[in-house]
DOBATI-479222 format. One record per residue (C-alpha): residue in three letters; z, y, x. Coordinates in steps of 0.25 Angstrom, whole numbers, plus 5000, padded with zeros to 4 digits. Layout:
<recs>
<rec Ala; <Z; Y; X>>
...
</recs>
This chain:
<recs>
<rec Unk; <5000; 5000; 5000>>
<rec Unk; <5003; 5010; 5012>>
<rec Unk; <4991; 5007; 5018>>
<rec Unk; <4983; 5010; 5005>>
<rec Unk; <4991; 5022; 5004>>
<rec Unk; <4988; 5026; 5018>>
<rec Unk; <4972; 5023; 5016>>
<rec Unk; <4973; 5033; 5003>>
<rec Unk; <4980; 5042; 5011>>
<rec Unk; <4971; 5043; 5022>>
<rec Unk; <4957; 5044; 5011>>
<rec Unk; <4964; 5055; 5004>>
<rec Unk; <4967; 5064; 5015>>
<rec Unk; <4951; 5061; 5020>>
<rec Unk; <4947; 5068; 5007>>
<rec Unk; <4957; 5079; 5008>>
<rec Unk; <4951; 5083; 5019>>
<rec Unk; <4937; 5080; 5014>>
<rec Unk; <4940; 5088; 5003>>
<rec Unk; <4945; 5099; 5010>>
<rec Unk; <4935; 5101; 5020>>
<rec Unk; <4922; 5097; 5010>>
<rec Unk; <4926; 5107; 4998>>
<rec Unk; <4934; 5118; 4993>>
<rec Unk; <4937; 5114; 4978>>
<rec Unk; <4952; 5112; 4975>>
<rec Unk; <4958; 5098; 4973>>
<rec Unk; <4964; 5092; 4961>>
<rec Unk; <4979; 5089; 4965>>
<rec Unk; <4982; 5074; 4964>>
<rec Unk; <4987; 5068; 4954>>
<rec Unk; <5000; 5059; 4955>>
<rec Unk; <5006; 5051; 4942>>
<rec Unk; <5019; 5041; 4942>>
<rec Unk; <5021; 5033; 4931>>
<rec Unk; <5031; 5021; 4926>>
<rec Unk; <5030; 5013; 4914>>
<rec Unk; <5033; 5001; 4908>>
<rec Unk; <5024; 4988; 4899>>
<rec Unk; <5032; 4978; 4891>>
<rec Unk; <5026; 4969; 4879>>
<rec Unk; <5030; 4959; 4869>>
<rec Unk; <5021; 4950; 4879>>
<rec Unk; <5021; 4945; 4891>>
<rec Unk; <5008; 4954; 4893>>
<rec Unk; <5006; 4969; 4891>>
<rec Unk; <4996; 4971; 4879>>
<rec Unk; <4982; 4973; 4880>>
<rec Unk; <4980; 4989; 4879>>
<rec Unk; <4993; 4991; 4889>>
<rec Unk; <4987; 4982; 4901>>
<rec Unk; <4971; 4985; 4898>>
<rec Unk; <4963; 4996; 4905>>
<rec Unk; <4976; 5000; 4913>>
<rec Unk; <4969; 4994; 4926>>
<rec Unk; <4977; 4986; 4931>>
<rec Unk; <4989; 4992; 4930>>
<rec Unk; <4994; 4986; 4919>>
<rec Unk; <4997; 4971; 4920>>
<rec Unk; <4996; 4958; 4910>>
<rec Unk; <5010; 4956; 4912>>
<rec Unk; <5020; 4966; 4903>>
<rec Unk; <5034; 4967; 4905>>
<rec Unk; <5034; 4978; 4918>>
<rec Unk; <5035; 4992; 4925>>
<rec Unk; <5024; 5000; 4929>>
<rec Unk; <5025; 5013; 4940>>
<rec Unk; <5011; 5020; 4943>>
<rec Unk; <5008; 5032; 4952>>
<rec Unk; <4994; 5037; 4954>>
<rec Unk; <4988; 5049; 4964>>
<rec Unk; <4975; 5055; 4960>>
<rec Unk; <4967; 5066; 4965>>
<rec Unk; <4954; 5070; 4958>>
<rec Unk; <4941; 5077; 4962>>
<rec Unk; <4942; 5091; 4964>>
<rec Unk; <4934; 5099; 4952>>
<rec Unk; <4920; 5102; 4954>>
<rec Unk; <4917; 5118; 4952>>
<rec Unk; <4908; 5123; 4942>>
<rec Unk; <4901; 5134; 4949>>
<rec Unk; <4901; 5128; 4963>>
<rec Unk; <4895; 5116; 4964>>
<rec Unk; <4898; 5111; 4977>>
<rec Unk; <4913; 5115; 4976>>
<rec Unk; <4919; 5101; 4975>>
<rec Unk; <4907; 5094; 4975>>
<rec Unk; <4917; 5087; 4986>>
<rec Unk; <4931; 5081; 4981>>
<rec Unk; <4939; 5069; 4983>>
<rec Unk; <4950; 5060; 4976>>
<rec Unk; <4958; 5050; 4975>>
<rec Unk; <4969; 5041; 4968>>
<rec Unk; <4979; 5031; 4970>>
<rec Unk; <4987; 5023; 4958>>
<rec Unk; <4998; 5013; 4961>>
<rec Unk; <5004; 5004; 4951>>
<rec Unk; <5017; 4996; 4952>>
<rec Unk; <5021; 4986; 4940>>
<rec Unk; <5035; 4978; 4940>>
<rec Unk; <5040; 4968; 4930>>
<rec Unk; <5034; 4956; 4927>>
<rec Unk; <5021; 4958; 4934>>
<rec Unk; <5025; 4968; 4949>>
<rec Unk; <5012; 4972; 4955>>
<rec Unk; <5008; 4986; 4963>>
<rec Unk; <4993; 4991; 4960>>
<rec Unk; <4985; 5001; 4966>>
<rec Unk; <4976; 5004; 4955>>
<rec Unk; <4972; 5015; 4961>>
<rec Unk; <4969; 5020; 4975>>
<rec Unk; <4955; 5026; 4979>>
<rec Unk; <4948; 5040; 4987>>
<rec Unk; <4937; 5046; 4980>>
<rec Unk; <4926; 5058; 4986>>
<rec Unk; <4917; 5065; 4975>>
<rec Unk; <4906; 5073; 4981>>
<rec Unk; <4897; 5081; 4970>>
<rec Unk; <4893; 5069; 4960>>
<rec Unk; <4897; 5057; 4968>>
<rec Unk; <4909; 5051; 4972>>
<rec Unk; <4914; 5040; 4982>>
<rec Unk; <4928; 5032; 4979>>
<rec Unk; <4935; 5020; 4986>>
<rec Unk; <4947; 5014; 4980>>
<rec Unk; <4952; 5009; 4966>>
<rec Unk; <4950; 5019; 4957>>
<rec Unk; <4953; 5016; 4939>>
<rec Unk; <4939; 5017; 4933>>
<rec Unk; <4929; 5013; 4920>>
<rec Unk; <4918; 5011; 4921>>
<rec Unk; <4907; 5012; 4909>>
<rec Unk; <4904; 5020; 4899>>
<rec Unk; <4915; 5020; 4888>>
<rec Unk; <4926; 5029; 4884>>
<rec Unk; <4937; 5028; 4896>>
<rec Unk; <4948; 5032; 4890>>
<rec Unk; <4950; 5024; 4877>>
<rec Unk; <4940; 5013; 4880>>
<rec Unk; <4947; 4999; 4879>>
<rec Unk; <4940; 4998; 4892>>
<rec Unk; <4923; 4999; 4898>>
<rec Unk; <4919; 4984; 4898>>
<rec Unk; <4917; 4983; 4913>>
<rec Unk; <4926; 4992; 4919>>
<rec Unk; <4938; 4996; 4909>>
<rec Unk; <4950; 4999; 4920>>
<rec Unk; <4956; 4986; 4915>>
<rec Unk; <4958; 4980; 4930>>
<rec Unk; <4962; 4988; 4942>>
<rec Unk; <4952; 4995; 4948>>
<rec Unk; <4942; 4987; 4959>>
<rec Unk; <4943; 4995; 4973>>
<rec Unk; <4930; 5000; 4974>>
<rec Unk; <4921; 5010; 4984>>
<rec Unk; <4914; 5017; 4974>>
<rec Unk; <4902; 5029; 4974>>
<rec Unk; <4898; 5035; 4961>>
<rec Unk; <4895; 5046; 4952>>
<rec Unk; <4905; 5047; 4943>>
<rec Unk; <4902; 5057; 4933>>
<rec Unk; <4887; 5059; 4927>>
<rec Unk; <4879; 5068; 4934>>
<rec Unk; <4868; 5075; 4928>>
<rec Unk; <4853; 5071; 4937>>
<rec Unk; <4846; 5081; 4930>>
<rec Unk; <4849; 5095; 4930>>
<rec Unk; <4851; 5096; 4915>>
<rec Unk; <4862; 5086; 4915>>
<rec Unk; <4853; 5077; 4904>>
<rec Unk; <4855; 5064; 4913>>
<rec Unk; <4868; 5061; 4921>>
<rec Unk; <4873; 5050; 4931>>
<rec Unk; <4884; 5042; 4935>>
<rec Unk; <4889; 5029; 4942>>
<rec Unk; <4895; 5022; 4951>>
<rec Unk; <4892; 5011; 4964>>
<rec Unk; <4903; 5004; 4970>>
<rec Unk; <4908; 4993; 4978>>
<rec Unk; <4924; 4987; 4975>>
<rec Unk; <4932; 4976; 4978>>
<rec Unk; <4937; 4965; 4970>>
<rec Unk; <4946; 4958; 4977>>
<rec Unk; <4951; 4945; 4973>>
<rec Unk; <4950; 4935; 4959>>
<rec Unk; <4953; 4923; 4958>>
<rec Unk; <4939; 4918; 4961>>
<rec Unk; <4934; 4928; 4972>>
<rec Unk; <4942; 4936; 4982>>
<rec Unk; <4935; 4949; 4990>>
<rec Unk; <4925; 4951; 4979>>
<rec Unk; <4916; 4966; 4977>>
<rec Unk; <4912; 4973; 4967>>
<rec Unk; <4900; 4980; 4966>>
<rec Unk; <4899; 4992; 4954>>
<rec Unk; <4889; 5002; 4950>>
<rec Unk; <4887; 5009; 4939>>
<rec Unk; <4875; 5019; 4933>>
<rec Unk; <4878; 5029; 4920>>
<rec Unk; <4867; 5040; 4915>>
<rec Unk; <4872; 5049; 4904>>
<rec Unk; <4860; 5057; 4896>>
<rec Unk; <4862; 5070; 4889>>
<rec Unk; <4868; 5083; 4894>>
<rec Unk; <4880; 5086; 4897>>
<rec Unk; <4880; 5096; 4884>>
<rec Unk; <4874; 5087; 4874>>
<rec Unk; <4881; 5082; 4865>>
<rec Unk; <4875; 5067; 4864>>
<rec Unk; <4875; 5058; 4876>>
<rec Unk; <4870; 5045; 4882>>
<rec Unk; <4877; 5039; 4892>>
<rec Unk; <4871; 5024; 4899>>
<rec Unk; <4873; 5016; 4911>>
<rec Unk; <4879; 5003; 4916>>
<rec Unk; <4888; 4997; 4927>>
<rec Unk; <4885; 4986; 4935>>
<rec Unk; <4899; 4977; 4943>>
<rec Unk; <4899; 4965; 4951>>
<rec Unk; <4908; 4955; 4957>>
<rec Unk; <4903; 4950; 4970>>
<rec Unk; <4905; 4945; 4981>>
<rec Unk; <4920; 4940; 4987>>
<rec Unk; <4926; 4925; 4993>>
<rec Unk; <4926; 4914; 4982>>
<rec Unk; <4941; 4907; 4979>>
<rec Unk; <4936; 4897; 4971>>
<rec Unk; <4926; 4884; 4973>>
<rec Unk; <4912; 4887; 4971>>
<rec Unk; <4900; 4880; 4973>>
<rec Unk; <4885; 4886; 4972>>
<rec Unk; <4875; 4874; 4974>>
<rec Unk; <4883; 4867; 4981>>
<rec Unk; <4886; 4877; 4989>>
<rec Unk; <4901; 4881; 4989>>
<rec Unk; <4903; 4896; 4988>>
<rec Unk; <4915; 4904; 4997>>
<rec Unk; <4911; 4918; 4994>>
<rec Unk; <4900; 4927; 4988>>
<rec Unk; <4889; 4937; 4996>>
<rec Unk; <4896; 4950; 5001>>
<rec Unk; <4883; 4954; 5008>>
<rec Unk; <4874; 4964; 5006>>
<rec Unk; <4861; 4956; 4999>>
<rec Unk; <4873; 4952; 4991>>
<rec Unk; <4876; 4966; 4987>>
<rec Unk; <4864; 4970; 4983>>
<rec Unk; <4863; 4960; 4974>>
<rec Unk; <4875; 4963; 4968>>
<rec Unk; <4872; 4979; 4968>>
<rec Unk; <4857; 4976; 4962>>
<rec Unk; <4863; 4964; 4952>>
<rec Unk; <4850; 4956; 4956>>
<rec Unk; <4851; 4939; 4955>>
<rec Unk; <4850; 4937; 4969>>
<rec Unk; <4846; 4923; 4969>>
<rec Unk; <4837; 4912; 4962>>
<rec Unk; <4841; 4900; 4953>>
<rec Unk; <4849; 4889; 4960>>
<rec Unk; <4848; 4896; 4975>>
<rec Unk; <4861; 4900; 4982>>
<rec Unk; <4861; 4910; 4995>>
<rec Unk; <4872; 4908; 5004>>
<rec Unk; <4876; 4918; 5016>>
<rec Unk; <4887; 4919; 5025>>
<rec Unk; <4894; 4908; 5014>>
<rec Unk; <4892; 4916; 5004>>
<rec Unk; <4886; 4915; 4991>>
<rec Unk; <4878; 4928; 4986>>
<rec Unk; <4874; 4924; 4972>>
<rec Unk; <4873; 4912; 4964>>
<rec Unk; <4858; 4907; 4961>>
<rec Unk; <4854; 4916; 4951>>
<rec Unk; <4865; 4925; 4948>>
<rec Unk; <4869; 4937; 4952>>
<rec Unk; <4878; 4941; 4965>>
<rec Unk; <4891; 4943; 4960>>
<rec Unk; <4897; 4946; 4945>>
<rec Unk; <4888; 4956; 4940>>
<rec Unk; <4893; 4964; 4926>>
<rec Unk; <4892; 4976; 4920>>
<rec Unk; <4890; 4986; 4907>>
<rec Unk; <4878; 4995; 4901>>
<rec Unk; <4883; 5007; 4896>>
<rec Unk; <4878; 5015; 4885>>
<rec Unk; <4885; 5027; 4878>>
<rec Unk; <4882; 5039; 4870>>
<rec Unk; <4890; 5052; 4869>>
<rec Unk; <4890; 5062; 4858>>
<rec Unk; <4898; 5075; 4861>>
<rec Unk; <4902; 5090; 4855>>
<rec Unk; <4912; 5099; 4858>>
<rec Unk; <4923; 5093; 4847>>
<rec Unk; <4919; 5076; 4849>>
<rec Unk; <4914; 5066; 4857>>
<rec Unk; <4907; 5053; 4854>>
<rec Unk; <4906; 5041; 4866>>
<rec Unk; <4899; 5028; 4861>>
<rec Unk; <4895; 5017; 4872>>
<rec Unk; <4891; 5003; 4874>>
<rec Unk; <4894; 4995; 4888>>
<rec Unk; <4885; 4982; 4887>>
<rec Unk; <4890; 4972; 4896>>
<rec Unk; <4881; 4964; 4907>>
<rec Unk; <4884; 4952; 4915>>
<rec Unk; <4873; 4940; 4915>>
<rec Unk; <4862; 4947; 4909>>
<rec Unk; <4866; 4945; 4895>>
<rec Unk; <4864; 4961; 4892>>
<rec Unk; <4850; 4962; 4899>>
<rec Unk; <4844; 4952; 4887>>
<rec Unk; <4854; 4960; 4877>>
<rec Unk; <4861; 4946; 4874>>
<rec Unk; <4874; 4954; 4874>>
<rec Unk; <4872; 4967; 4871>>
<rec Unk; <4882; 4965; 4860>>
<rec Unk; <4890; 4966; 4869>>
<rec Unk; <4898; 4977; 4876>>
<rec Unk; <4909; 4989; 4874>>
<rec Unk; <4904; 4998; 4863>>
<rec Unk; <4913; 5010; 4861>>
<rec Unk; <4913; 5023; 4851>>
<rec Unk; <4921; 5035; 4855>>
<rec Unk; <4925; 5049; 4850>>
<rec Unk; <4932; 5060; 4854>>
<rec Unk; <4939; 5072; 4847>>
<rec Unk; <4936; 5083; 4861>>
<rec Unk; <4944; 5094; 4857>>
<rec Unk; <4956; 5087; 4851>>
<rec Unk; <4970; 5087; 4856>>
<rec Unk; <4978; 5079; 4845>>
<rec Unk; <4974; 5069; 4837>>
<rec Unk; <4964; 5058; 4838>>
<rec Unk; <4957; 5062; 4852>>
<rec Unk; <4948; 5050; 4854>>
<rec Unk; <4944; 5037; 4847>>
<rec Unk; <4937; 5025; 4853>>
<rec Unk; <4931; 5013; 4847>>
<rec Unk; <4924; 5000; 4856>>
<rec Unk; <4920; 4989; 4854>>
<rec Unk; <4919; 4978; 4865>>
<rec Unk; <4910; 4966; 4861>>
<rec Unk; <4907; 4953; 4874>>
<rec Unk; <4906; 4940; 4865>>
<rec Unk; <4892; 4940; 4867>>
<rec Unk; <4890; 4939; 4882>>
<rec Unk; <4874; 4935; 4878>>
<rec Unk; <4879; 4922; 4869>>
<rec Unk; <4884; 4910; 4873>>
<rec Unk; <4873; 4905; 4884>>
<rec Unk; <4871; 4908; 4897>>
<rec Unk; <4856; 4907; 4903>>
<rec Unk; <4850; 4898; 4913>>
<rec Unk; <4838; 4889; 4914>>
<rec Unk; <4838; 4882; 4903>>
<rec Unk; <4841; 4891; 4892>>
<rec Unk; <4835; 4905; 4890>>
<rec Unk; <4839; 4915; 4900>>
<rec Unk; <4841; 4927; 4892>>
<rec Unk; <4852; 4922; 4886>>
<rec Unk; <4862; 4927; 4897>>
<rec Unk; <4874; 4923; 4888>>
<rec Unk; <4888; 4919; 4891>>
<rec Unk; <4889; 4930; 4900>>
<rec Unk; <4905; 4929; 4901>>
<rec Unk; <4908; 4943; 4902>>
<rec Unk; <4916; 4947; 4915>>
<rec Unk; <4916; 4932; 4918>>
<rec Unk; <4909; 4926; 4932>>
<rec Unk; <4908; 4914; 4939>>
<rec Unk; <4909; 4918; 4951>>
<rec Unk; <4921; 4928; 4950>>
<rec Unk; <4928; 4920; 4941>>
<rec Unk; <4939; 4930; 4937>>
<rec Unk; <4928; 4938; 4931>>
<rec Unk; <4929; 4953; 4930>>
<rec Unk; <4941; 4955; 4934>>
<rec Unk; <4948; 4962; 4945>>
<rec Unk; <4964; 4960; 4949>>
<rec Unk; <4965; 4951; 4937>>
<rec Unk; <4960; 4961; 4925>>
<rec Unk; <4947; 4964; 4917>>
<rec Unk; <4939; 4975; 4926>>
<rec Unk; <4931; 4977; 4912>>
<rec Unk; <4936; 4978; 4899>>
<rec Unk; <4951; 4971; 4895>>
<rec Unk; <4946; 4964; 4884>>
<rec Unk; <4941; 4955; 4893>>
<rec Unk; <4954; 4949; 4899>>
<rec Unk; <4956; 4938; 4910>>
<rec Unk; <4964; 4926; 4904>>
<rec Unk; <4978; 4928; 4908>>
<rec Unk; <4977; 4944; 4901>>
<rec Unk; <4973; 4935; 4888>>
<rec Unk; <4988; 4932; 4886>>
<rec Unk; <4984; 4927; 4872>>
<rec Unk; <4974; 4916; 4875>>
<rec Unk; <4977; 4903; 4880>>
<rec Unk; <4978; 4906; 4895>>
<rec Unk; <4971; 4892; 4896>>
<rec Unk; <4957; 4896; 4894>>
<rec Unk; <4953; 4897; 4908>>
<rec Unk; <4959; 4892; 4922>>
<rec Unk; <4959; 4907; 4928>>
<rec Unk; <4968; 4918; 4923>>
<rec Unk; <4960; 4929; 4927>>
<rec Unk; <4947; 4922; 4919>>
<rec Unk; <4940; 4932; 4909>>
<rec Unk; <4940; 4920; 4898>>
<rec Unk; <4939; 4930; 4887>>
<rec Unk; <4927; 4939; 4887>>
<rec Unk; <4919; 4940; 4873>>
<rec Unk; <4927; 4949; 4864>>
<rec Unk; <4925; 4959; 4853>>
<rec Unk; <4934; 4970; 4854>>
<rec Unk; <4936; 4984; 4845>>
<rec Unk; <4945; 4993; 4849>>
<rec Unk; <4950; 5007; 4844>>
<rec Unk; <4955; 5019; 4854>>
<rec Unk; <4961; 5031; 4851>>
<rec Unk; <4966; 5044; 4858>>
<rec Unk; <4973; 5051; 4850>>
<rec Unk; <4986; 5063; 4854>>
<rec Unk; <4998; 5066; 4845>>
<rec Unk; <5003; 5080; 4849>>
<rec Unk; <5006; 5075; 4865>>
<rec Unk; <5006; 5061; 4862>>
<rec Unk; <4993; 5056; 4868>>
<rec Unk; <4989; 5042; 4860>>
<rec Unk; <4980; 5031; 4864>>
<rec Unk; <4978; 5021; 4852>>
<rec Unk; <4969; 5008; 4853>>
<rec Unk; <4966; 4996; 4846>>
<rec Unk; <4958; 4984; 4849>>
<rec Unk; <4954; 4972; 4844>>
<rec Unk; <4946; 4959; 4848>>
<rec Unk; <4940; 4947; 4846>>
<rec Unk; <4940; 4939; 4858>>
<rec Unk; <4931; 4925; 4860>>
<rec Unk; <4935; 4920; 4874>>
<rec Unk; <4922; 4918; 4881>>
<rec Unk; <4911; 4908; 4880>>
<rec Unk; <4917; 4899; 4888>>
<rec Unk; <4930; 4901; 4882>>
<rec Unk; <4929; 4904; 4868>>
<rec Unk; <4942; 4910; 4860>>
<rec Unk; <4943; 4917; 4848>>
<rec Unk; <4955; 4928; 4847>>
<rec Unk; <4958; 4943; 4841>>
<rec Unk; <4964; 4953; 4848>>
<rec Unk; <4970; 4966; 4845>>
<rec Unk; <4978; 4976; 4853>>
<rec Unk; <4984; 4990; 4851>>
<rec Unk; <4987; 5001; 4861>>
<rec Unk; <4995; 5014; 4858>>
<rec Unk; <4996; 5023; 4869>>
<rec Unk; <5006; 5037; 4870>>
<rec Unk; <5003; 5046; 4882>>
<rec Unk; <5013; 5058; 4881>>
<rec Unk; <5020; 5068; 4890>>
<rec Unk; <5035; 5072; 4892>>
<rec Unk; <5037; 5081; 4902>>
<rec Unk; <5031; 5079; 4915>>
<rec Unk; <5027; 5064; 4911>>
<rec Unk; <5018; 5057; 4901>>
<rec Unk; <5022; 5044; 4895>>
<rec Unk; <5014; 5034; 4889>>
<rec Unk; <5018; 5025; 4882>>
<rec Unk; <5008; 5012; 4875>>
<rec Unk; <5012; 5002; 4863>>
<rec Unk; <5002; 4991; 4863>>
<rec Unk; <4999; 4978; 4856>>
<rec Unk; <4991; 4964; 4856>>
<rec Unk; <4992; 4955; 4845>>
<rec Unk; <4990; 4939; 4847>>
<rec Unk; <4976; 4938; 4852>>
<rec Unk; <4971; 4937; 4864>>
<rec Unk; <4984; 4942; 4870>>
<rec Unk; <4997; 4938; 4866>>
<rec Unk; <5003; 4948; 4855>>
<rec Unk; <5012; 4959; 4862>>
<rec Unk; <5017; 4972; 4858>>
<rec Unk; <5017; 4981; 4873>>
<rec Unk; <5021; 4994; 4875>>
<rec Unk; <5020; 5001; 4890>>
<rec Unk; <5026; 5015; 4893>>
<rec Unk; <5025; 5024; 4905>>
<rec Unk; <5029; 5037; 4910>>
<rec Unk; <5019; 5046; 4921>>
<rec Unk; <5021; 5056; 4928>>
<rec Unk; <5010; 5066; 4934>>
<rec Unk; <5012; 5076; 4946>>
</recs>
């Protein structure tokens, strides 16, 4: 930890003086927050909307005492009427969470240095993030990337915001290229992964309708294999890390032909046939209407894995969401959000190979991999969206239904929920219901309801805030259980 610290130290000072030496615009001060707080539950567990899109901070196991402090420095503010005046800026975070009781572990689920110059900005580290376009802050989570798990260290350099390539603003860009760590599952240790993603919007910044597309593209590759794996006949110790192998997995291009294997340096780069690595992924499309009193956001992620998406075998599915904003309202109902998340087709039934018609591209078991057997998942918990829950977070499922805890064994849901932001004089409410139909897999098949309830109160007293959240799971796919977690922050 000293050494981390250290490290952090040292980036910091390099942009202080980079930053004093490269610009003249005034620094925001950092930010520095303490908190304590508390989780207890009927249940063994914390309840769904307690632990969910918290991530990682929050563990399965309830009964504890959480302590969080996080510094954070922002970019300096770009001025209006000089252009390059803080074109140049830098920042930089660092959380650290402690959590004692039935479960003790120390997290750093924050801890990265970023550099902004004009449009583009380079970071390094492991910074909280969503990726897709969907309403951040009442969304039940962006299918691919919800904020669910901690965050994957990652080197990473992007646009952030849209930037208009033409001067009238009409057409604007964003996105983002980088390269992460994944660690170790319980399948592969020293794993990558690769990200990118590309986002347009259309319309002017003034107009009051606009179209927003795009699509982002991540994969699992390469890493040392812990468990016995033969490839005809050939017995497989670790997958490519070279740069042929790269490119592949940047470009998403089948490296190989039917029933051929390529071996260098003992390693395997892909599979006859299949792809390098776990490729996965959304297309985003979303449409925005806008005046000066409201705000309309409606948006579909369609989810790609195997190829179901590009024959439309499974355009059905996906995360559609509908939201609407009251802009000039203090008190009241603030926002309201409905989505709906749909991954029971997955392209039918039936996968595709020689002896059946290869559009199909079914049975695309969502998040699920055979050479990554833990699936999408990072320190244990969904990267995507928490509907989709490894075995051991299913605490009302038999715990039976596959040999590995960490499994994804149930991925083809239906789910509604309802979001609300609402503020009560200085009471600040958050209000959510969600309810789902959950059918196992194809492998795996269940049937089983779920609803959950959150009711969060965010409030001020003095030089604190104190939130407080009352939630609930009835007997589903979790196990019934009234939760409640409490905290108190403090910002300086």
């Amino acid at each position: 930890m000293s050494k981390l610290v250290q490290i952090a130290s040292c980036v910091a000072l390099f942009f202080h003086i980079c930053h004093h030496s490269c610009a003249q615009t005034v620094s925001p001060k950092p930010l520095i927050e303490v908190e304590a707080g508390t989780f207890l539950s009927t249940a063994a567990s914390n309840p769904f909307w307690v632990r969910s899109n918290q991530y990682g901070e929050v563990p399965l196991e309830s009964q504890g005492f959480s302590v969080r402090a996080q510094a954070r420095k922002e970019y300096a503010p770009r001025s209006a009427t000089d252009k390059k005046q803080g074109r140049f800026s830098y920042g930089y975070g660092i959380r650290a969470v402690a959590n004692a009781g039935t479960i003790n572990q120390f997290l750093l689920s924050e801890l990265y240095g970023k550099v902004r110059y004009g449009a583009i900005e380079l970071y390094a580290g492991r910074r909280r993030e969503i990726i897709g376009l969907v309403d951040s802050t009442l969304s039940t989570g962006s299918y691919i990337w919800s904020g669910n798990a901690l965050p994957v260290p990652k080197i990473e350099l992007s646009i952030p915001n849209y930037v208009p390539i033409l001067k009238n603003g009409l057409i604007a860009l964003k996105g983002n290229f980088s390269h992460g760590w994944l660690g170790a599952s319980d399948s592969v240790k020293n794993y990558y992964l690769h990200q990118k993603s590309l986002y347009f919007r259309l319309g002017k910044p003034a107009w009051r309708f606009k179209f927003y597309g795009g699509f982002n593209h991540q994969v699992q590759w390469g890493g040392d294999v812990l468990y016995p794996r033969v490839d005809n006949g050939v017995r497989i110790t670790k997958f490519g890390t070279d740069w042929e192998t790269y490119m592949f997995v940047v470009t998403g291009k089948s490296l190989y032909t039917l029933d051929t294997l390529e071996i260098k340096n003992n390693a395997a780069s892909a599979e006859g046939g299949n792809r390098v690595g776990n490729h996965l992924g959304t297309i985003d499309l979303a449409l925005e209407y806008e005046t000066s009193r409201h705000k309309w956001f409606i948006y579909k992620q369609s989810i790609y894995e195997a190829g179901a998406l590009f024959y439309l075998n499974n355009i059905s599915d996906g995360l559609h969401g509908v939201s609407f904003t009251r802009k000039q309202a203090n008190r009241g109902i603030l926002k309201i959000l409905l989505e709906y998340l749909q991954t029971t087709n997955q392209g039918g039934p039936y996968l595709s190979n020689r002896s059946t018609i290869q559009q199909l591209r079914g049975a695309e078991d969502y998040m699920n991999n055979g050479r990554y057997i833990d699936g999408w998942v990072y320190k244990g918990q969904t990267i995507g969206t928490p509907y989709i829950m490894p075995l051991r977070y299913t605490t009302g499922l038999p715990q039976n239904l596959d040999p590995n805890p960490n499994r994804l064994v149930n991925n083809r849901i239906k789910a509604v929920s309802l979001s609300v932001q609402s503020r009560v004089k200085q009471f600040d409410l958050l209000t959510r219901l969600s309810v789902s139909q959950n059918l196992g897999s194809y492998i795996v098949p269940v049937d089983v309801n779920q609803l959950s309830a959150q009711q969060q109160v965010i409030f001020p007293i003095r030089k604190y805030t104190f939130t407080a959240v009352l939630a609930y799971d009835n007997a589903g796919v979790l196990t019934q259980n009234l939760g409640v977690s409490f905290f108190a922050k403090r910002s300086f």
